[in-house]
C-alpha positions as CSV (number, residue, x, y, z in Angstrom):
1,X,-16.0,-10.5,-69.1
2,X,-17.3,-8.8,-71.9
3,X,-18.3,-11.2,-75.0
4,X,-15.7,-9.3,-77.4
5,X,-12.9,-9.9,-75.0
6,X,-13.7,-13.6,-74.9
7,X,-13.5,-13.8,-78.7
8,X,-10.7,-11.5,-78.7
9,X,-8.9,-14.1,-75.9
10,X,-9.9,-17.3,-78.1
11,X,-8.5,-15.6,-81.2
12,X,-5.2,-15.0,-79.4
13,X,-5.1,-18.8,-78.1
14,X,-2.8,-19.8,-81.2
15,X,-0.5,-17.4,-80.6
16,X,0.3,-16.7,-77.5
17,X,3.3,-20.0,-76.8
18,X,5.1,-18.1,-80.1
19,X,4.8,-14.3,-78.2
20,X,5.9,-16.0,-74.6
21,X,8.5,-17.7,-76.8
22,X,9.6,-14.1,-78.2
23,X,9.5,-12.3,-74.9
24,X,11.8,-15.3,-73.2
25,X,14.5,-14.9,-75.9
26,X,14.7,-10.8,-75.2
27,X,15.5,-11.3,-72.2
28,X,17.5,-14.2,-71.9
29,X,19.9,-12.6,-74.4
30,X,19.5,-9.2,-72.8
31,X,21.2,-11.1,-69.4
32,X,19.2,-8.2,-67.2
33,X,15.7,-6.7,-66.5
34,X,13.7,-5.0,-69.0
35,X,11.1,-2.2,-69.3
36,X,8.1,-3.3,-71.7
37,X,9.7,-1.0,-74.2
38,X,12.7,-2.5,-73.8
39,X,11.6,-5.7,-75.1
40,X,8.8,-4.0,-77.8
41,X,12.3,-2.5,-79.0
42,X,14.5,-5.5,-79.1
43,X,11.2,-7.5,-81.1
44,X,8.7,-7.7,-83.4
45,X,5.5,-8.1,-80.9
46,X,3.7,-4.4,-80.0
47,X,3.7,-3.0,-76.7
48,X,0.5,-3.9,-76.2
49,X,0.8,-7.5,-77.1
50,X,3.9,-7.4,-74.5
51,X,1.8,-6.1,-71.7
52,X,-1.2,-8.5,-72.3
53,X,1.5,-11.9,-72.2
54,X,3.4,-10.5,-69.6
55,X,0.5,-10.5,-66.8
56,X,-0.2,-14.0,-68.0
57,X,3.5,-15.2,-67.7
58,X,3.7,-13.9,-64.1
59,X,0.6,-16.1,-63.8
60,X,2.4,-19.1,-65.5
61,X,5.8,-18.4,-63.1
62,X,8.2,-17.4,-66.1
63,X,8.6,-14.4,-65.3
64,X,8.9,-11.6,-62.8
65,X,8.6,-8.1,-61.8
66,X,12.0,-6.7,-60.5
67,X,11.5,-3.8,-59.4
68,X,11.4,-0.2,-61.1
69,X,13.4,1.4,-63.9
70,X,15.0,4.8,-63.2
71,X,13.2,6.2,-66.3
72,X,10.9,9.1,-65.5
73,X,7.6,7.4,-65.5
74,X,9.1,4.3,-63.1
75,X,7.9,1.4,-65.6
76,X,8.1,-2.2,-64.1
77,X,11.5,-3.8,-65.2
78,X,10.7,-8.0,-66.0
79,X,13.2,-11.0,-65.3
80,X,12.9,-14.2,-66.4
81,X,12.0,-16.5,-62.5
82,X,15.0,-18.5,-61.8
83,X,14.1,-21.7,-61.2
């Protein structure tokens, strides 16, 4: 790993339980699956910050992929793991 991504990850340490936190809520109140842009439009966190928490949430069991949306670039559509 390059040495800016390891300062860039230690930067992001403080807030990444709030953007987890944010991403949780979409969903739970959306009550279904969601495209990455369908949570980036339902918040205030960036596509790109979406994207980096939600490959790190699958990794932490809090999430899920669930398949593909119908849109015309098939994004992955995320669910919150029932446990």
């Amino acid at each position: 790993m390059r040495k800016s991504s390891i300062q860039a990850n230690e930067a992001m340490k403080p807030f990444k339980s709030s953007h987890y936190s944010i991403i949780l809520g979409v969903l739970r109140r959306a009550k279904k699956s969601l495209t990455g842009r369908d949570i980036e439009q339902r918040c205030s966190l960036s596509h790109h910050q979406i994207m980096k928490r939600t490959s790190e949430m699958i990794t932490l069991n809090l999430i899920e992929t669930d398949g593909y949306s119908d849109q015309k670039r098939k994004p992955l559509l995320w669910k919150i793991v029932n446990k």
